[in-house]
C-alpha positions as CSV (number, residue, x, y, z in Angstrom):
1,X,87.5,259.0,305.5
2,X,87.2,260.5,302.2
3,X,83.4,259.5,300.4
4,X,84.1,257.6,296.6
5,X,81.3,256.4,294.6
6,X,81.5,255.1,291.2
7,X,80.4,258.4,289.6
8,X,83.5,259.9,291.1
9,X,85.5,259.1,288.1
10,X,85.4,259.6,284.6
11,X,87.6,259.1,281.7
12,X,90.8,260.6,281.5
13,X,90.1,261.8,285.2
14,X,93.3,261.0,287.3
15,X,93.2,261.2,291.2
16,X,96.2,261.1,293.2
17,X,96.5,260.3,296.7
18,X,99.7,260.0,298.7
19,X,99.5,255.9,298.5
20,X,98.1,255.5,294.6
21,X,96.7,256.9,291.9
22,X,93.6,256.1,289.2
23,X,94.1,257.4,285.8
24,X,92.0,256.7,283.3
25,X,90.1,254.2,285.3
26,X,93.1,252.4,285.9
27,X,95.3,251.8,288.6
28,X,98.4,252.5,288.0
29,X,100.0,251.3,291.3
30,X,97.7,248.6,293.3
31,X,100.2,248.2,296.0
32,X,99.9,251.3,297.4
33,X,96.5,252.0,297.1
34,X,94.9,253.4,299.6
35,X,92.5,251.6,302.2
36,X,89.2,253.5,301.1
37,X,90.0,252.7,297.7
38,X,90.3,249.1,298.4
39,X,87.5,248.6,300.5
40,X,85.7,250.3,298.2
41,X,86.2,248.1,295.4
42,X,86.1,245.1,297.3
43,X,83.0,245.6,298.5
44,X,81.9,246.9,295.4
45,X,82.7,243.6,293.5
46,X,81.2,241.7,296.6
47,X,77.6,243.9,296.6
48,X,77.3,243.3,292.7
49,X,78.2,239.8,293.1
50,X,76.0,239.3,295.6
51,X,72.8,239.7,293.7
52,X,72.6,236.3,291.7
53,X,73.8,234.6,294.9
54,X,70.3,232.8,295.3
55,X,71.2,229.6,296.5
56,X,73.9,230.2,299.1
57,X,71.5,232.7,300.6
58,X,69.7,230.0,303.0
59,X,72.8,227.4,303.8
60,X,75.2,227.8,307.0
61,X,77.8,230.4,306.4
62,X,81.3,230.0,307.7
63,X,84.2,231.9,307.5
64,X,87.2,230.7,305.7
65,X,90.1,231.8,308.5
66,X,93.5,232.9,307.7
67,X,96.1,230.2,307.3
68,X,93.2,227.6,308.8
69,X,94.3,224.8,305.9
70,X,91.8,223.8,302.8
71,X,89.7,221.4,304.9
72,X,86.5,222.7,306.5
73,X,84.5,221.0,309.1
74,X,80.8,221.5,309.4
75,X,78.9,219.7,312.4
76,X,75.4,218.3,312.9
77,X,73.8,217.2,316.3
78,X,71.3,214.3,316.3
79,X,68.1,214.4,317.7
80,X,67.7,213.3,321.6
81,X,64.7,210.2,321.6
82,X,62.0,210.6,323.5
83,X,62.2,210.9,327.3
84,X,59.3,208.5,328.1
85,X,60.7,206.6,331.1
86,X,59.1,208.4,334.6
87,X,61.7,209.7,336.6
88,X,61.8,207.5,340.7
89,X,61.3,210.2,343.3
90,X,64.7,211.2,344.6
91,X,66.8,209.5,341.6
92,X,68.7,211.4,339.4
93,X,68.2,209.8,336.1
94,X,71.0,208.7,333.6
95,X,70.9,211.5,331.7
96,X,72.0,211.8,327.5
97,X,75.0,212.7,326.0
98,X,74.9,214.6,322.5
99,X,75.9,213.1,319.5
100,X,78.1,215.2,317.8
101,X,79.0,214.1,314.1
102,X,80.8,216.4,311.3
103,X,81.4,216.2,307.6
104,X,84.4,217.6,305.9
105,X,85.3,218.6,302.6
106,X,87.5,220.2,300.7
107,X,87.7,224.2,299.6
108,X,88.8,225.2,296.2
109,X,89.5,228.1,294.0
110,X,87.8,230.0,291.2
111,X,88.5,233.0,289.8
112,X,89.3,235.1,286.5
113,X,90.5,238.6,285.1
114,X,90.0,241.2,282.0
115,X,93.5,242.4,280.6
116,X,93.0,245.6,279.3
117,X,95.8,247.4,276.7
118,X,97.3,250.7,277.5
119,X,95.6,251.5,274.3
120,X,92.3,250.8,275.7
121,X,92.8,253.0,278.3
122,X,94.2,255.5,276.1
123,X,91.4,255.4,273.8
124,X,87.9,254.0,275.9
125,X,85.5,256.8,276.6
126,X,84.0,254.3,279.9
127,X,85.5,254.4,282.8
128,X,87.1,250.7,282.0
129,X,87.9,249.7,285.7
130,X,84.5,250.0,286.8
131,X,82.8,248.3,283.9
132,X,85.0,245.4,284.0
133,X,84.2,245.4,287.8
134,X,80.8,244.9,287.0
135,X,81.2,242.3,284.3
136,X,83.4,240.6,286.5
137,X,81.5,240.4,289.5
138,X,78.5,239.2,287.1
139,X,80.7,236.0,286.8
140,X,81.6,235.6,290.0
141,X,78.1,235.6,291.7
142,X,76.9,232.8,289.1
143,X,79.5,231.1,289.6
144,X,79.7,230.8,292.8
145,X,75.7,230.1,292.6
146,X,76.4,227.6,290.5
147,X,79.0,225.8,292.7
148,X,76.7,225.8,295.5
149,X,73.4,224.8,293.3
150,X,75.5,222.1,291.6
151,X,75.8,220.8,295.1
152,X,71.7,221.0,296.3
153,X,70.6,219.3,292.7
154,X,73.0,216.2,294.1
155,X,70.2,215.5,297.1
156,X,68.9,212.2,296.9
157,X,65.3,213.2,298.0
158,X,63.2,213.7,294.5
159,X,60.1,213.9,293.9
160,X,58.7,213.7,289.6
161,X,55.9,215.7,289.3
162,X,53.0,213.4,287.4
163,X,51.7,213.5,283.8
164,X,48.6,215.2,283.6
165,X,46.5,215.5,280.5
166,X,42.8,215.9,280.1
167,X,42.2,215.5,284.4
168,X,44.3,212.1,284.2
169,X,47.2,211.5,286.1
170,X,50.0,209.1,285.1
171,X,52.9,208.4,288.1
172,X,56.1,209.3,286.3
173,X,59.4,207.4,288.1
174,X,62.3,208.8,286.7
175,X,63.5,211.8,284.8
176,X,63.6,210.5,281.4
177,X,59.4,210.2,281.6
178,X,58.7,214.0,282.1
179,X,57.5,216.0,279.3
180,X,55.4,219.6,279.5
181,X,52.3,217.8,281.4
182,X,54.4,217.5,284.3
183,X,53.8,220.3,285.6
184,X,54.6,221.5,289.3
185,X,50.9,222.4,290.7
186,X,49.3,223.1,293.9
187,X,49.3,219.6,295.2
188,X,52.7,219.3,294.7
189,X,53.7,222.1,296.8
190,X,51.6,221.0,299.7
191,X,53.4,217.2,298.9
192,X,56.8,218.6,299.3
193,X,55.9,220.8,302.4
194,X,54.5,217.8,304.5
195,X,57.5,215.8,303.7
196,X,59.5,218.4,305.1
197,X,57.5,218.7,308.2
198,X,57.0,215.0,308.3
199,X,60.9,215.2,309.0
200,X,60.6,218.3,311.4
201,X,62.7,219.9,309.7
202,X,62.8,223.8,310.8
203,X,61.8,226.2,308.9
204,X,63.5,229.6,307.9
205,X,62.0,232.2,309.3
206,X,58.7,230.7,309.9
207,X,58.2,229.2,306.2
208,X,60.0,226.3,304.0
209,X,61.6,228.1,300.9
210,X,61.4,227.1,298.0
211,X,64.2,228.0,294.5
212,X,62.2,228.1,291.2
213,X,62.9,228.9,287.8
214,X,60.0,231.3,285.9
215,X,59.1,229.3,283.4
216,X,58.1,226.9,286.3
217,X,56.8,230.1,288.5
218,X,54.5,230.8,285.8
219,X,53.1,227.8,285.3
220,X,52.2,226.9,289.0
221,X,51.1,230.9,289.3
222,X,48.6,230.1,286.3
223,X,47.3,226.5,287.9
224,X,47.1,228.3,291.4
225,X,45.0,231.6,291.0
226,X,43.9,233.2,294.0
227,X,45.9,230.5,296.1
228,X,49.2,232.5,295.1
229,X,50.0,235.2,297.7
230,X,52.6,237.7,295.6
231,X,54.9,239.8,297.7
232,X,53.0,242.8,297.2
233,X,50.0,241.5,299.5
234,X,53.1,241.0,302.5
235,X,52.0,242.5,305.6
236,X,55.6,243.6,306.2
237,X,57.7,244.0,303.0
238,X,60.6,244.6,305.1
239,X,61.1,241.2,305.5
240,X,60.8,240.0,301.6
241,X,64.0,237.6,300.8
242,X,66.3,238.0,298.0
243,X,64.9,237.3,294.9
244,X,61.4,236.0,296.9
245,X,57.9,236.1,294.4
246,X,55.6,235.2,296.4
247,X,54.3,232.4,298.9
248,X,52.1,228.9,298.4
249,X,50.6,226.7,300.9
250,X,53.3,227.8,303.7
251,X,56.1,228.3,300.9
252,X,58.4,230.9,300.4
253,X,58.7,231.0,296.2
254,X,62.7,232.5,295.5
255,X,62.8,232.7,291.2
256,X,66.4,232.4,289.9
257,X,66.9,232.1,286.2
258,X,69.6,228.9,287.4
259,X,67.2,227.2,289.2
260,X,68.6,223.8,287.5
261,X,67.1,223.1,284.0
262,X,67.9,219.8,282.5
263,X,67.8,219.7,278.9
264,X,69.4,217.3,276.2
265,X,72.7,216.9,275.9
266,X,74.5,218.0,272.5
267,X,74.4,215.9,269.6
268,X,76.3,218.0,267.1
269,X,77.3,221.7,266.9
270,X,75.3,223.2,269.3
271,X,72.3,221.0,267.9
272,X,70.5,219.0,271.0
273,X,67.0,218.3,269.2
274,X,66.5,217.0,265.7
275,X,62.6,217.2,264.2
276,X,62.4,214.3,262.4
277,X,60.6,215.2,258.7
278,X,60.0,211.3,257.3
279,X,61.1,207.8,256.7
280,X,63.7,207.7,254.0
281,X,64.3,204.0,254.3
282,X,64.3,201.4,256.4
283,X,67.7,202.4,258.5
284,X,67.6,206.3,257.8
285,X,65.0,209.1,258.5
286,X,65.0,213.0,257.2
287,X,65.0,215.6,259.4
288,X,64.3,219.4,259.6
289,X,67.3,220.6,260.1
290,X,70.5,220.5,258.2
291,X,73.6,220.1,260.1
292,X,76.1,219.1,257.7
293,X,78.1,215.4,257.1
294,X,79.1,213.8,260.6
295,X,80.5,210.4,261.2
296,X,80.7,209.4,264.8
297,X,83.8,206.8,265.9
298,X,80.8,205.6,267.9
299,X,77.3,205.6,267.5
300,X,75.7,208.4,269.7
301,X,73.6,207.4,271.8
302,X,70.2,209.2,271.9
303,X,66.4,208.8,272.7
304,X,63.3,208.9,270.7
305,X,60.0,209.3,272.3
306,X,61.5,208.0,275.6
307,X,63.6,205.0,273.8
308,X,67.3,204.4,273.7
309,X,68.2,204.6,269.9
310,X,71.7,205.4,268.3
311,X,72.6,207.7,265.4
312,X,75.3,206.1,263.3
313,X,75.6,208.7,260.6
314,X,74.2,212.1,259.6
315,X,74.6,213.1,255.9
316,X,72.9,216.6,255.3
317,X,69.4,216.0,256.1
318,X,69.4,212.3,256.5
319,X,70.1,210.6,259.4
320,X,71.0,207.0,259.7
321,X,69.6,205.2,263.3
322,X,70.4,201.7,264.8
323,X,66.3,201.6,265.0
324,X,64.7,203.9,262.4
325,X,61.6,201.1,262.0
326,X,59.5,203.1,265.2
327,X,60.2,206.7,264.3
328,X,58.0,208.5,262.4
329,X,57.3,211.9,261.3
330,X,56.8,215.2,263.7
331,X,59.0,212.8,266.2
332,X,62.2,214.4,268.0
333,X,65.7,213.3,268.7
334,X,67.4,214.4,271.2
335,X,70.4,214.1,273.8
336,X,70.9,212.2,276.7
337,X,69.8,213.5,279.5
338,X,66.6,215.2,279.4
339,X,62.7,214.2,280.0
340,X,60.5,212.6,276.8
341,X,60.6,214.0,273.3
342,X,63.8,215.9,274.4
343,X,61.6,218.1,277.2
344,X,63.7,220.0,279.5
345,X,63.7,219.1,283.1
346,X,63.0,221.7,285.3
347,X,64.3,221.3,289.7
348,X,62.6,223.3,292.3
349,X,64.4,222.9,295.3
350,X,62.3,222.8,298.7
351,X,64.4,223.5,301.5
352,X,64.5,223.8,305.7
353,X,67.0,225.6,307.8
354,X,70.0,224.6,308.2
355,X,69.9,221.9,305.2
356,X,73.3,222.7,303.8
357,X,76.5,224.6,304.8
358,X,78.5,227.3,302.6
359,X,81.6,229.4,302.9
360,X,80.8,232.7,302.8
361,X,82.1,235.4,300.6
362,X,82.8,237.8,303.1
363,X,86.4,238.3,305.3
364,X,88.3,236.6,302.1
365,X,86.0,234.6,300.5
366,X,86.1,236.8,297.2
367,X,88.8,238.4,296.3
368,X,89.1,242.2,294.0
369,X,92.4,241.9,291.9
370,X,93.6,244.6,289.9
371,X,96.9,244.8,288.7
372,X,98.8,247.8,287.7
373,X,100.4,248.2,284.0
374,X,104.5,247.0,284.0
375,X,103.3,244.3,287.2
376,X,105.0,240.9,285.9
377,X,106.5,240.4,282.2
378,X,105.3,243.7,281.0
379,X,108.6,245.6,280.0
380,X,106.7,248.2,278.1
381,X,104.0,248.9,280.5
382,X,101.2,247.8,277.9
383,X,99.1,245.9,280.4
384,X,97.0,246.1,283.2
385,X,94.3,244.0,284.7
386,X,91.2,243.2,286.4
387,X,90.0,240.5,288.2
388,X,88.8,238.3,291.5
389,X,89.4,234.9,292.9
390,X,87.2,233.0,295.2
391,X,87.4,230.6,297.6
392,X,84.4,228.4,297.9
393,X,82.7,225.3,298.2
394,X,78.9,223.7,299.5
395,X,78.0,220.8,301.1
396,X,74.4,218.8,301.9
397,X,74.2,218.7,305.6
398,X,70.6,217.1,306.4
399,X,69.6,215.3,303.2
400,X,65.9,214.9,304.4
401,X,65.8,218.6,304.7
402,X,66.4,219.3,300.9
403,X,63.8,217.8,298.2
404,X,64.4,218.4,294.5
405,X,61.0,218.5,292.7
406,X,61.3,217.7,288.9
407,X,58.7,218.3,286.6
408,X,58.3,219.9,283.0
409,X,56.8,223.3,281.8
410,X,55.2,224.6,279.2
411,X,58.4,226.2,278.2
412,X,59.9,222.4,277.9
413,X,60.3,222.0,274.1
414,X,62.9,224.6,273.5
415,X,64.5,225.2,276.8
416,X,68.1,224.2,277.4
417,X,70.6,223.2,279.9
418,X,72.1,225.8,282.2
C-alpha cells in the first residue's frame, strides 16, 4: 500500500491513480477513488473529530450494523440480593435467575458539507480539501459531543453546590439560586464520590470521572491547593485519559470547554443581561445599555435578583417592567434560565462505568463525503463538495451512576450558554 499523508499534496499538485485522481485538492472522481485514499480520509476526518469527543469517551459503545433498522437496544442486568439463607447439607438450593431489562431508542442523522467553486480551486493557494476536512470534522466532533452531553445533563441526580460568603454557607435548592459563591469545592467532590459509591457504582479504571469546564477547574484548583494531584505527578502517564487535568479525592478531572454552561436566555439581539442604571419612574428603569425600540406581542418574561418580573417595552435606554418598584440601580436583568443576577450555571458531571450507552463512530458511524465537480445538477462542472454524515445517538443507562453538580464560578457574570 502506497504511504499518503496530508503533506503529500499541494496546490495545483494532481496525482493520478488508475481508480481517481486529486487535482487541486479536489477530487475529481469520488467513485473511483482508490481504497488508500478513502481510508485515508475517513480516518482522517474520524482522528480529527475524535479529539473534542469528551463525553462519549466513558459511555458503552456499540456498533451501528449494516441494514440492522434505526432502533438500538442496550441492556442492563440487576443486581442478585443477598444470598443470606444457609444452604441444608445435601440440598441443592433454588437457585436465581437474572433479570435482564433493555431500553431502546431511536438513532438519527446529522451531518453537513462545504461547496467549493471551480474558481476556488482554480484560484486557492491551500490545499482546499484538506482544510475543509479539518473544519469539517471540527463540527462533527462537537456535535456529536453535544448530542451525547445534551443527553447526560438530562440525569435526574443533581446536586447545587451551596452559597458561600465570608465562611457561611447557605443550602441552595434549585438552579435559579446559584450565583459566583457557589462554587464547586473540595467537599463537594468528596459529596459526589460517596454518592456514587454509596450506589456501588464501578468505577472506570479504578477512579470515578469527573467532566468539568475551566472556569470551574480553576476555581476548585484554587480552593484545593496541595489536595489537587495534576497529571504531571502520574506515576504512569501512559494511562492519562483524554482531555484528563488532574485527580481530587479519588476523581478523575476531564476539562472540556462544553462541559454544560447555563446562562440566560436572550432577551433581544444577542442581549441576555441588562445593567440597570436608575429609576426613571414608577413603571420604567434606565439601563446601561442601548438596544434600540422593541415592543414584545407579550411581555418577556425575565428575573431580577432571583424574582419573576416582565419587560413590557424597551425604548432606547428605558425599559418598562410589570414590577419596576424593587429594582434599583447596579441591579441585572436577565433571561430565563440561568442562576441569580443572571449568573451562569456551570454542570460537572460525575460519572461510574457503564452509566450510559453510545453509538460509536467507528465501522459507519461517521461518514467522509466528497463529491466530485459535474456529480448532480452541475451541467457546467462548477461545483464540488465536502462533507460527513453521522449516525448517532446517547442514552442514560444507570441514572444513580451519573450526578450533575451545578454550581457558579467566578467567571459567572459574563459567561454564556453553550
Amino acid at each position: 500500500m502506497k504511504e499518503i499523508t496530508l503533506t503529500l499534496f499541494s496546490a495545483g499538485e494532481v496525482i493520478n491513480s488508475t481508480e481517481g485522481t486529486l487535482e487541486n485538492g479536489v477530487i475529481t472522481n469520488p467513485d473511483s477513488l482508490s481504497a488508500e485514499m478513502k481510508t485515508f480520509y475517513d480516518k482522517t476526518l474520524i482522528t480529527l473529530a475524535g479529539a473534542n469527543l469528551i463525553h462519549e469517551q466513558f459511555g458503552q459503545k456499540r456498533p451501528i450494523p449494516k441494514n440492522g433498522g434505526k432502533t438500538i437496544e442496550f441492556r442492563k442486568f440487576s443486581k442478585l440480593p443477598k444470598a443470606l439463607k444457609a444452604i441444608t447439607e445435601g440440598v441443592t438450593p433454588k437457585g436465581n435467575k437474572l433479570n435482564v431489562s433493555k431500553i431502546s431508542c431511536t438513532v438519527d442523522q446529522y451531518g453537513d458539507y462545504i461547496e467549493q467553486t471551480d474558481m476556488l480551486e482554480l484560484t486557492s493557494v491551500d490545499n482546499t480539501i484538506v482544510e475543509a476536512t479539518k473544519e469539517l470534522a471540527s463540527q462533527a466532533g462537537l456535535t456529536l459531543d453535544t448530542v451525547v452531553r445534551n443527553e447526560l445533563i438530562g440525569g435526574t441526580n443533581v446536586m447545587y453546590c451551596p452559597e458561600v460568603i465570608d465562611g457561611v454557607e447557605t443550602e441552595i435548592l434549585s438552579r435559579k439560586d446559584i450565583n459566583k459563591n457557589c462554587l464547586l469545592r473540595v467537599k463537594d467532590i468528596f459529596r459526589a464520590a460517596a454518592e456514587l459509591k454509596s450506589v456501588n457504582a464501578p468505577k472506570i479504571d479504578g477512579s470515578y470521572v469527573a467532566i468539568i469546564h475551566p472556569y470551574v477547574a480553576y476555581d476548585l484548583m484554587q480552593q484545593a491547593g496541595d489536595q489537587w494531584i495534576g497529571i504531571a505527578k502520574y506515576v504512569d502517564p501512559e494511562s492519562i485519559l483524554k482531555g484528563e487535568i488532574g485527580t481530587l479525592g479519588g476523581v478523575r478531572f476531564v476539562e472540556s470547554t462544553e462541559a454544560k454552561i447555563y446562562g440566560p436566555e436572550e432577551i433581544s439581539d444577542g442581549i441576555s443581561r441588562l445593567t440597570v442604571a436608575a429609576q426613571a419612574n414608577s413603571a420604567s428603569i434606565s439601563v446601561e445599555e442601548d438596544i434600540g425600540d422593541i415592543t414584545f406581542s407579550e411581555p418577556k418574561k425575565v428575573y431580577v435578583n432571583g424574582t419573576e418580573n416582565f419587560i413590557e417595552s424597551i425604548s432606547g435606554g428605558t425599559v418598562t417592567l410589570s414590577n419596576a418598584a424593587t429594582v434599583k440601580k447596579g441591579d441585572i436583568i436577565c433571561g430565563e434560565g440561568a442562576g441569580k443576577d443572571g449568573s451562569a450555571v456551570f454542570c460537572t458531571l460525575f460519572l461510574g462505568e457503564n452509566a450510559y450507552g453510545v453509538t460509536d463512530i467507528e465501522g459507519g458511524g461517521l461518514q467522509h463525503i466528497v463529491k466530485q465537480r459535474g456529480y448532480g445538477n452541475d451541467p457546467l462542472d462548477q461545483r464540488s463538495s465536502v462533507g460527513w454524515k453521522a449516525t448517532k445517538v446517547a442514552k442514560r443507562l444507570l441514572e444513580e451512576y451519573i450526578i450533575r453538580v451545578e454550581s457558579g464560578s467566578e467567571f459567572s457574570s459574563n459567561a454564556e450558554s453553550n
